[in-house]
RODO-2510 file (C-alpha; in nm, 4 decimals, decimal comma):
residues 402
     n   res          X          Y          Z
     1     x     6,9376    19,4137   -23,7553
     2     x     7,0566    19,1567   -23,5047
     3     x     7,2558    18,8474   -23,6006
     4     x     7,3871    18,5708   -23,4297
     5     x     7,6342    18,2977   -23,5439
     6     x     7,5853    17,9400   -23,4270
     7     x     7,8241    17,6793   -23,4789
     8     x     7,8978    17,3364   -23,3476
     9     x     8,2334    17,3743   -23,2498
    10     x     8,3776    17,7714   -23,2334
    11     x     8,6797    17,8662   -23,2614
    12     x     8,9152    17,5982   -23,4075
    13     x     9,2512    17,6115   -23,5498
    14     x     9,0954    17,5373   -23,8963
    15     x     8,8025    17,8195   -23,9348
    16     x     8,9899    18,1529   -23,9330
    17     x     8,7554    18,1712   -24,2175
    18     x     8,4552    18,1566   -23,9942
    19     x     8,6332    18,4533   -23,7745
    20     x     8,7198    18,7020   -24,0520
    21     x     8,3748    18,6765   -24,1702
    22     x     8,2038    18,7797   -23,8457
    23     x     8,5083    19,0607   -23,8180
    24     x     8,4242    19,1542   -24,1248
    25     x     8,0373    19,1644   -24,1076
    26     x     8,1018    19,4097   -23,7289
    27     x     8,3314    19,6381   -23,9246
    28     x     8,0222    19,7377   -24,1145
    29     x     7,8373    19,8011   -23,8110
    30     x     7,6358    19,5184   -23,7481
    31     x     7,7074    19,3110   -23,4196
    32     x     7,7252    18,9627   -23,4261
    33     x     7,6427    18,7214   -23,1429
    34     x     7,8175    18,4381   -23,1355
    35     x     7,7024    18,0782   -23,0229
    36     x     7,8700    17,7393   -23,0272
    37     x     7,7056    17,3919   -22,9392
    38     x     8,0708    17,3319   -22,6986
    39     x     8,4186    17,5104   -22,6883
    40     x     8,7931    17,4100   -22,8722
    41     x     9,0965    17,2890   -22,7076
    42     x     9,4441    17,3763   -22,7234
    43     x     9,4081    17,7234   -22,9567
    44     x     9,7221    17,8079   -23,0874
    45     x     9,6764    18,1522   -23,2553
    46     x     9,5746    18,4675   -22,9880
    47     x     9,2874    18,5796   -23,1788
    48     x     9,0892    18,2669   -23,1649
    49     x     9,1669    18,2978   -22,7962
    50     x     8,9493    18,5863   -22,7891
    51     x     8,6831    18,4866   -22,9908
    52     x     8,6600    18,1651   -22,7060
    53     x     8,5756    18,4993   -22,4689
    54     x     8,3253    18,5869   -22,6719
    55     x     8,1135    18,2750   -22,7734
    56     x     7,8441    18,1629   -22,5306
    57     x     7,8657    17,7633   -22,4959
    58     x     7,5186    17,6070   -22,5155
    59     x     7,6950    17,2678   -22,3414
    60     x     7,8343    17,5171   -22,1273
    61     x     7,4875    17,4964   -21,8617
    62     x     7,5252    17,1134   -21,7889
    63     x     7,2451    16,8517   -21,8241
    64     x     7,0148    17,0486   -21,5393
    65     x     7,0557    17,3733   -21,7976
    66     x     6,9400    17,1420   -22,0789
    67     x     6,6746    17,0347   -21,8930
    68     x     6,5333    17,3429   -21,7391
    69     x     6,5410    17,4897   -22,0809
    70     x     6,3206    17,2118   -22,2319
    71     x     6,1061    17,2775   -21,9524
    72     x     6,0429    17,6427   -22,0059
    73     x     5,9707    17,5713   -22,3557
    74     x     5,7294    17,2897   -22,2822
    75     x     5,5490    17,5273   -22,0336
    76     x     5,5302    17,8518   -22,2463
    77     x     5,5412    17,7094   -22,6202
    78     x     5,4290    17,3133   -22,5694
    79     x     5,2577    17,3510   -22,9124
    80     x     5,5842    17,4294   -23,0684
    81     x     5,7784    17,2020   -22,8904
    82     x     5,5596    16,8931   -22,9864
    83     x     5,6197    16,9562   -23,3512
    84     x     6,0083    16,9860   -23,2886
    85     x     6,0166    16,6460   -23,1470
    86     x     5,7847    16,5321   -23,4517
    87     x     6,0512    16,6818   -23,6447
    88     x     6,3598    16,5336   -23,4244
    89     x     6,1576    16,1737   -23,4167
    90     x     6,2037    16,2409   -23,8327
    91     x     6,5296    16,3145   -23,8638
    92     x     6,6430    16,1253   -23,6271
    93     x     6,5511    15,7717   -23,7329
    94     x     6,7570    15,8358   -24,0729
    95     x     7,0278    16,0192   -23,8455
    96     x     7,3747    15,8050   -23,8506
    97     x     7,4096    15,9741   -23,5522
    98     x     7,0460    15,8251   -23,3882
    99     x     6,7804    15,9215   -23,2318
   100     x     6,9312    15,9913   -22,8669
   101     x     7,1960    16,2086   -23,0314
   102     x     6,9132    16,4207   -23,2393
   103     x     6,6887    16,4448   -22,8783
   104     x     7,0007    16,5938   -22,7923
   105     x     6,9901    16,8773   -22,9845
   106     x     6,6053    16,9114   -22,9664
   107     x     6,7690    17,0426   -22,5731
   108     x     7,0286    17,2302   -22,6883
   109     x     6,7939    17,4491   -22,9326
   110     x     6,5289    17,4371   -22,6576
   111     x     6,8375    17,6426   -22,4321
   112     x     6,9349    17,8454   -22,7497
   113     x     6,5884    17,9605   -22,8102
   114     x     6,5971    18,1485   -22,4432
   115     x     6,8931    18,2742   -22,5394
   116     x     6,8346    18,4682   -22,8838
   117     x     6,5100    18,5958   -22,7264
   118     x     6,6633    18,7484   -22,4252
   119     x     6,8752    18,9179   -22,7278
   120     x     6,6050    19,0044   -22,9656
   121     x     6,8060    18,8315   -23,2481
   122     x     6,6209    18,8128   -23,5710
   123     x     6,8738    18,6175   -23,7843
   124     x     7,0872    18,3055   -23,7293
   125     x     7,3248    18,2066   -23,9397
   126     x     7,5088    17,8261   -23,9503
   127     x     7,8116    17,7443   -24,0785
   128     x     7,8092    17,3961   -24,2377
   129     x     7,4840    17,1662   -24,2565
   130     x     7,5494    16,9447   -23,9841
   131     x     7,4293    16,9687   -23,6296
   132     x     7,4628    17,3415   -23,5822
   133     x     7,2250    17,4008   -23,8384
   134     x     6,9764    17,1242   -23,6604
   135     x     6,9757    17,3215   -23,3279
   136     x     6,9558    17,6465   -23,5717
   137     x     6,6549    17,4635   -23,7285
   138     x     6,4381    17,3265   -23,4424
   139     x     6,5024    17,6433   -23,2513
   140     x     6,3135    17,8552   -23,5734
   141     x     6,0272    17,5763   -23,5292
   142     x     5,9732    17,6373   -23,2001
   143     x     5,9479    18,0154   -23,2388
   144     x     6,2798    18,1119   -23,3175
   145     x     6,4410    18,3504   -23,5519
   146     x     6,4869    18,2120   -23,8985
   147     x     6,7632    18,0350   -23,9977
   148     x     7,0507    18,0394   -24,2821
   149     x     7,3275    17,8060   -24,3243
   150     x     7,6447    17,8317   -24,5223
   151     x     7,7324    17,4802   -24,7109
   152     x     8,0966    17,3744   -24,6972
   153     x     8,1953    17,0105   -24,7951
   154     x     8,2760    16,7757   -24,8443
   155     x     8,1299    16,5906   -24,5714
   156     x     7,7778    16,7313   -24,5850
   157     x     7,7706    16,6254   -24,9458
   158     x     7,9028    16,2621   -24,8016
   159     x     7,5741    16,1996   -24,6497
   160     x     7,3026    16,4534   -24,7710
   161     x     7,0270    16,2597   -24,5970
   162     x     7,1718    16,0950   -24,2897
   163     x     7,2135    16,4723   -24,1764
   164     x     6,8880    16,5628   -24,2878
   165     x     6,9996    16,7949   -24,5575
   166     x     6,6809    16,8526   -24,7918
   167     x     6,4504    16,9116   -24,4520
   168     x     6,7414    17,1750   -24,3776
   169     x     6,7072    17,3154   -24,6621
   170     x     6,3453    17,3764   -24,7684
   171     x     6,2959    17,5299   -24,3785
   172     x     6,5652    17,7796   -24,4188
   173     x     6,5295    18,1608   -24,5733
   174     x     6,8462    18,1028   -24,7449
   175     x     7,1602    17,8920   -24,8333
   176     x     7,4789    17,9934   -24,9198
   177     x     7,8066    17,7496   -25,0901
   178     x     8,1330    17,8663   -25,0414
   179     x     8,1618    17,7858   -25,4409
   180     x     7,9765    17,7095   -25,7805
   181     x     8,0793    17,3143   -25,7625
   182     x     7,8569    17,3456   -25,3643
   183     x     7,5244    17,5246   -25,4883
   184     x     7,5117    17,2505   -25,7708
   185     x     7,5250    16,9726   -25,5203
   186     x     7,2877    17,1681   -25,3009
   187     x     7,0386    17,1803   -25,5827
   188     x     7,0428    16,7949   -25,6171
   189     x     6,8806    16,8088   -25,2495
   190     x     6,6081    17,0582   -25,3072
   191     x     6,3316    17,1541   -25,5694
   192     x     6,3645    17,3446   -25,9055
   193     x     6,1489    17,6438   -25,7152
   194     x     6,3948    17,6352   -25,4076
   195     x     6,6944    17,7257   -25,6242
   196     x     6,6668    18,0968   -25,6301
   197     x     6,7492    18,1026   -25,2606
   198     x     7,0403    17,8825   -25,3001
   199     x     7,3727    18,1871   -25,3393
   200     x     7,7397    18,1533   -25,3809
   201     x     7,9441    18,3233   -25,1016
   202     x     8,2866    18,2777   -25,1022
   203     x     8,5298    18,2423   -24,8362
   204     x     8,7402    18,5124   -24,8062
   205     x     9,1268    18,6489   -24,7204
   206     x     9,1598    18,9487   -24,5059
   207     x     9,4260    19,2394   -24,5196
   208     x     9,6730    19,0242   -24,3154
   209     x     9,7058    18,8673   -24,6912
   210     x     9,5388    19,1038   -24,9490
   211     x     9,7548    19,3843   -24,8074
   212     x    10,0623    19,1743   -24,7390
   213     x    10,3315    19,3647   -24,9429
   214     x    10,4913    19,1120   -25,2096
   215     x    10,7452    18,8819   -25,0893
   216     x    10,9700    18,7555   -25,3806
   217     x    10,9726    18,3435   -25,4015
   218     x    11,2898    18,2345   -25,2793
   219     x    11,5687    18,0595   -25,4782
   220     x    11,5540    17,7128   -25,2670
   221     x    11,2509    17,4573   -25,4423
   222     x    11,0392    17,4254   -25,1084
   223     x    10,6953    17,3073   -25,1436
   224     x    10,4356    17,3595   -24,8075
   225     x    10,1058    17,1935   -24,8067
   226     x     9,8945    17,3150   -24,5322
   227     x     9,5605    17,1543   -24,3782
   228     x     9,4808    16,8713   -24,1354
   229     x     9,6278    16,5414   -24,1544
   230     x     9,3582    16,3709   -24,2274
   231     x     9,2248    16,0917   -24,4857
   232     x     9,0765    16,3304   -24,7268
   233     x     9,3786    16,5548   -24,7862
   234     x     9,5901    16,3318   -24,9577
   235     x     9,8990    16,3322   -24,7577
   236     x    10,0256    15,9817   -24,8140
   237     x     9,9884    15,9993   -25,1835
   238     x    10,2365    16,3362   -25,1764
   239     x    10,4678    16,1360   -24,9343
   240     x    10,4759    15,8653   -25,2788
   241     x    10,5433    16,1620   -25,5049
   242     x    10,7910    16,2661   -25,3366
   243     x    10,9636    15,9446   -25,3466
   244     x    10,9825    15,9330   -25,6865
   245     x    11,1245    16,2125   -25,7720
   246     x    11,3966    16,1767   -25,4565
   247     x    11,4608    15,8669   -25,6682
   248     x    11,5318    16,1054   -25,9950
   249     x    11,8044    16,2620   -25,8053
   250     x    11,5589    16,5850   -25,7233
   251     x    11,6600    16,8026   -25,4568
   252     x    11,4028    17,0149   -25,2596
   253     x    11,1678    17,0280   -24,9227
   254     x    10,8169    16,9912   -24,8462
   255     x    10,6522    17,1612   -24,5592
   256     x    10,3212    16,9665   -24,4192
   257     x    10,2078    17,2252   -24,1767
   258     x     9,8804    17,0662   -23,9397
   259     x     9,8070    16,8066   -23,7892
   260     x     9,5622    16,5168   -23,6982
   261     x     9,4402    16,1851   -23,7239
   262     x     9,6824    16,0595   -23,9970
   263     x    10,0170    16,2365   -23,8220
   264     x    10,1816    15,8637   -23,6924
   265     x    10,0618    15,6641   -24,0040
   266     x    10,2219    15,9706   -24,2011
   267     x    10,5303    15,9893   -23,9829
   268     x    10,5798    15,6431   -24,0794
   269     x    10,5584    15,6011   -24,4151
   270     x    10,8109    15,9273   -24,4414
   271     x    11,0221    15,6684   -24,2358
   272     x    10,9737    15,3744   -24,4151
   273     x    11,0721    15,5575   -24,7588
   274     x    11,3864    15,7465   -24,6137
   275     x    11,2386    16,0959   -24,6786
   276     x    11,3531    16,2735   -24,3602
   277     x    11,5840    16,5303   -24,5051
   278     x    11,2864    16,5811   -24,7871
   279     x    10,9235    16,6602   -24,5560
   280     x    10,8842    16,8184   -24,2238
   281     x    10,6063    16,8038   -24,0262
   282     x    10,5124    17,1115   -23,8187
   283     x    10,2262    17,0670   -23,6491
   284     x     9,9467    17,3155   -23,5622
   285     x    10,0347    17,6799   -23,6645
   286     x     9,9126    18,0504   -23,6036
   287     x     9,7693    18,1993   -23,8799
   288     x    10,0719    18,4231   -23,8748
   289     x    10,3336    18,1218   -23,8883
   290     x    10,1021    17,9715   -24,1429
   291     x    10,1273    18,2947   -24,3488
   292     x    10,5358    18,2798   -24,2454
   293     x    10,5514    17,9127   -24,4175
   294     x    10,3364    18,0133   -24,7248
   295     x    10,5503    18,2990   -24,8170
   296     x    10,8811    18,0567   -24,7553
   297     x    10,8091    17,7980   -24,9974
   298     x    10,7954    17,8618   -25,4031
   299     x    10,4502    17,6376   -25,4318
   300     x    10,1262    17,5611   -25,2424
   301     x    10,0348    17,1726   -25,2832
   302     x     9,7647    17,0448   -25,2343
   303     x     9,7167    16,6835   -25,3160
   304     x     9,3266    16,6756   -25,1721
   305     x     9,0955    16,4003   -25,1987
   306     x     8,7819    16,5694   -25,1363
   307     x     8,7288    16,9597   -25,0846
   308     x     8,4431    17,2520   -25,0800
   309     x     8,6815    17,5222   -25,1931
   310     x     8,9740    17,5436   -24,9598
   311     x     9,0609    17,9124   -24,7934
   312     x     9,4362    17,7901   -24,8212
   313     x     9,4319    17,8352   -25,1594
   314     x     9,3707    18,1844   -25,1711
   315     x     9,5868    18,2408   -24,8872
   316     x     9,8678    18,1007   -25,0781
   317     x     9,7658    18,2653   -25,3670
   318     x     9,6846    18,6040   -25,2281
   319     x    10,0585    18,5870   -25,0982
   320     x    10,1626    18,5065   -25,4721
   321     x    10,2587    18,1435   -25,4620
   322     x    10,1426    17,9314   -25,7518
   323     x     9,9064    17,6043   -25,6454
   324     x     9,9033    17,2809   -25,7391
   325     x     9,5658    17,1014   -25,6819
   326     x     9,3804    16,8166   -25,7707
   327     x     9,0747    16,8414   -26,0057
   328     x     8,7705    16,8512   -25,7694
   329     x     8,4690    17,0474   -25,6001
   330     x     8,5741    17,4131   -25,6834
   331     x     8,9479    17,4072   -25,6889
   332     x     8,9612    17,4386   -26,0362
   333     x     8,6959    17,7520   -26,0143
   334     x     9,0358    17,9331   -25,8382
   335     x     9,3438    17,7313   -25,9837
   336     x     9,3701    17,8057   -26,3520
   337     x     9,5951    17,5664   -26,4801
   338     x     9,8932    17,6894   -26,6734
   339     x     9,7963    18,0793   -26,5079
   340     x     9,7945    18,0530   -26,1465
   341     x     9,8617    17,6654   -26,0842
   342     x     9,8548    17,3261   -26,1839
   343     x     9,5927    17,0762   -26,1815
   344     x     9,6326    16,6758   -26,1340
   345     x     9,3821    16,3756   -26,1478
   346     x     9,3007    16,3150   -25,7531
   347     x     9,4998    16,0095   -25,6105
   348     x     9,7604    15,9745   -25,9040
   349     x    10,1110    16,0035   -25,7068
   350     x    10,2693    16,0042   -26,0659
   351     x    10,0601    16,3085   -26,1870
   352     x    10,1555    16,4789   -25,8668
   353     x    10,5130    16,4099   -25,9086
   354     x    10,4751    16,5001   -26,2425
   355     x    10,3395    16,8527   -26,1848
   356     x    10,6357    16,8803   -25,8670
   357     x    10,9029    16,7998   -26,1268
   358     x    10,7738    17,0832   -26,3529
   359     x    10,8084    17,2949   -26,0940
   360     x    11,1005    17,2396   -26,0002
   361     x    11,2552    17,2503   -26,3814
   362     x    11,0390    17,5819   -26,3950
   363     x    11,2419    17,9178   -26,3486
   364     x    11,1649    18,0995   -26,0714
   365     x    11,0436    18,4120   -26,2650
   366     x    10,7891    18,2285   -26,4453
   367     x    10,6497    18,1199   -26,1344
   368     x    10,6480    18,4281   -25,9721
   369     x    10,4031    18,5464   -26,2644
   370     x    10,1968    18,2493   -26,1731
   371     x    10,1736    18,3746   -25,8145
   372     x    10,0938    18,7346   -25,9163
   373     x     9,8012    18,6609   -26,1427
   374     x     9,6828    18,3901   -25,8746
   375     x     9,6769    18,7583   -25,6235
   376     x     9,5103    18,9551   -25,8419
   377     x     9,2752    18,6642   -25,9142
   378     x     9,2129    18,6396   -25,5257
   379     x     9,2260    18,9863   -25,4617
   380     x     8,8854    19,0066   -25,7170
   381     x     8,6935    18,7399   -25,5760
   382     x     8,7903    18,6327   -25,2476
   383     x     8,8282    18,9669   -25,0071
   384     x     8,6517    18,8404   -24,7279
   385     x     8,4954    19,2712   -24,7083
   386     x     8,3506    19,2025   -25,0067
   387     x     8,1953    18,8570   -24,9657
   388     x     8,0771    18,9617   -24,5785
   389     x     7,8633    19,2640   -24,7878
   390     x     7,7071    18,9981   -24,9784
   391     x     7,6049    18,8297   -24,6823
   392     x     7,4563    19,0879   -24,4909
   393     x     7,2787    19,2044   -24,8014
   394     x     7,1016    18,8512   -24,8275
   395     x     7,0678    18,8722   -24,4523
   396     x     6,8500    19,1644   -24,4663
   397     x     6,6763    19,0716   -24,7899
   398     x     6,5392    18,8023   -24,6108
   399     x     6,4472    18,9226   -24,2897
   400     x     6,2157    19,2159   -24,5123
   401     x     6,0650    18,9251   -24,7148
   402     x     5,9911    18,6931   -24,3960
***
């Protein structure tokens, strides 16, 4: 069996997830190609480093590549190629990306299609339903291998149709969501008789954290909250919670570790509200420092506006920290309230708070049972070994039935 990965953009500082998956798939003996539509910048941890070394850019040959590779296909497989650009004309005027952007592709799977060829590849597999999964898509059309994608969200549940999400669907062998809360929203997109090919594959923690021997949770209240600083993760309403209960006389730390769009606006209102000495901002982290910063703070938070299921929580709770999270997508299919964690109403800084201050009037034994049953909880559904066999069982399932 020969698989490749495509993505759009491979590696990144958020998709270690993405990394221990194809790891995990090669440990049991099956190779995995790896191709990305362009490359990251600035790549903080070492083994995303060598993962750039080996991914194969398909941006990487310049405009003359793109166009020599739509030219081999319209001279060998011009029959195939016209009803890719039927397809890419489709798409393409409901695209909020347009119809330029989606000819785009139609080159990129064109030089893609040479590629997995030369390699004999019989199965690709997409992370997230965006534009990987296009190229994926009009490559299979125009004589391809067949496709999968794994679903994420939120974002490809933001706009189902403007990325062309039933079409992607009903042309792939199979789908997989990284959680219940995902294959129910990819149902909404597809037919009652498409649903049986629709499978829940979780994200998964490696030994780094399953194996991690158990750190106790130290005496200082320090809170970390780890993920990019962007609009949907619900920084600024934590930076309000926070206020409060600095206001109740509360003392204790929280840890934003990341980084991104929302970093100055953040910055500020920490400013504004005289919270220096309370949150610290790290930046971009190795998955090793991120580990470091989990296992130094008493509590994960997570404060999220919209999620798929996020792989910090299972880091944090593989490592036996108790979560706080909001009530959304699949979150609550990991944090039990009351067991592992605590749930809050999304966008209420006063529920937030409220759940901080009970941590922080909560002994630290009691939490420490909250982190172990949150381990073995992780340790049982989310070992990335486990969740990789899954894959590679639907994998060939597929390619036997095709």
């Amino acid at each position: 069996m020969k698989i490749a990965y495509l993505m759009n953009q491979y590696p990144y500082a958020s998709c270690t997830f993405i990394r221990r998956e194809i790891a995990a798939i090669e440990a049991g003996g099956i190779p995995v190609a790896r191709f990305s539509i362009r490359p990251s910048k600035d790549l903080a941890d070492e083994a995303d480093k060598q993962e750039l070394e080996k991914t194969r850019y398909i941006l990487g040959v310049g405009a003359i590549g793109l166009l020599l590779g739509l030219l081999g296909v319209a001279f060998k497989r011009p029959l195939r190629l016209w009803k890719a650009l039927q397809l890419t004309l489709k798409i393409g005027w409901r695209s909020d990306r347009g119809v330029l952007i989606n000819l785009i592709y139609l080159l990129e799977a064109c030089v893609l299609l040479q590629w997995l060829l030369d390699l004999e590849i019989e199965h690709v597999h997409a992370h997230f339903a965006t534009n990987g999964t296009t190229v994926a898509m009009l490559c299979h059309l125009m004589g391809g291998p067949q496709y999968s994608f794994t679903i994420h969200g939120p974002h490809e549940f933001d706009k189902p149709e403007a990325i062309a999400l039933p079409e992607k669907i009903n042309r792939a062998a199979f789908v997989a969501a990284v959680c219940s809360y995902g294959k129910s929203q990819v149902f909404r997109w597809c037919s009652y008789k498409q649903w049986s090919k629709i499978h829940v594959v979780r994200c998964g923690v490696d030994k780094m954290f399953l194996s991690q021997p158990y750190v106790p949770l130290p005496n200082q209240p320090q809170f970390v909250c780890v993920g990019r600083l962007g609009e949907q993760k619900g920084h600024l309403i934590l930076v309000e919670s926070v206020s409060q209960l600095a206001a109740e006389g509360f003392n204790f730390k929280v840890v934003l570790v990341g980084d991104g769009p929302l970093r100055n606006e953040i910055e500020t209102l920490i400013s504004q509200m005289h919270l220096e000495d309370y949150i610290e901002i790290t930046g971009w982290a190795t998955n090793a420092q991120v580990q470091q910063q989990i296992l130094d703070a008493q509590v994960m938070l997570l404060p999220s506006f919209a999620e798929g299921l996020p792989v910090v929580v299972m880091e944090a709770l593989a490592l036996s920290r108790p979560v706080i999270g909001t009530y959304i997508a699949g979150i609550p299919e990991l944090v039990e309230p009351g067991k592992c964690g605590f749930l809050v109403p999304s966008g209420s800084a006063s529920a937030l708070a409220a759940a901080m201050r009970t941590v922080l009037q909560t002994p630290v034994e009691e939490l420490a049972k909250m982190g172990q049953a949150g381990a073995e909880s992780v340790a049982l559904y989310h070992d990335v070994t486990e969740e990789a066999k899954k894959l590679v069982t639907l994998f060939q399932t597929y390619l036997e039935n095709g």
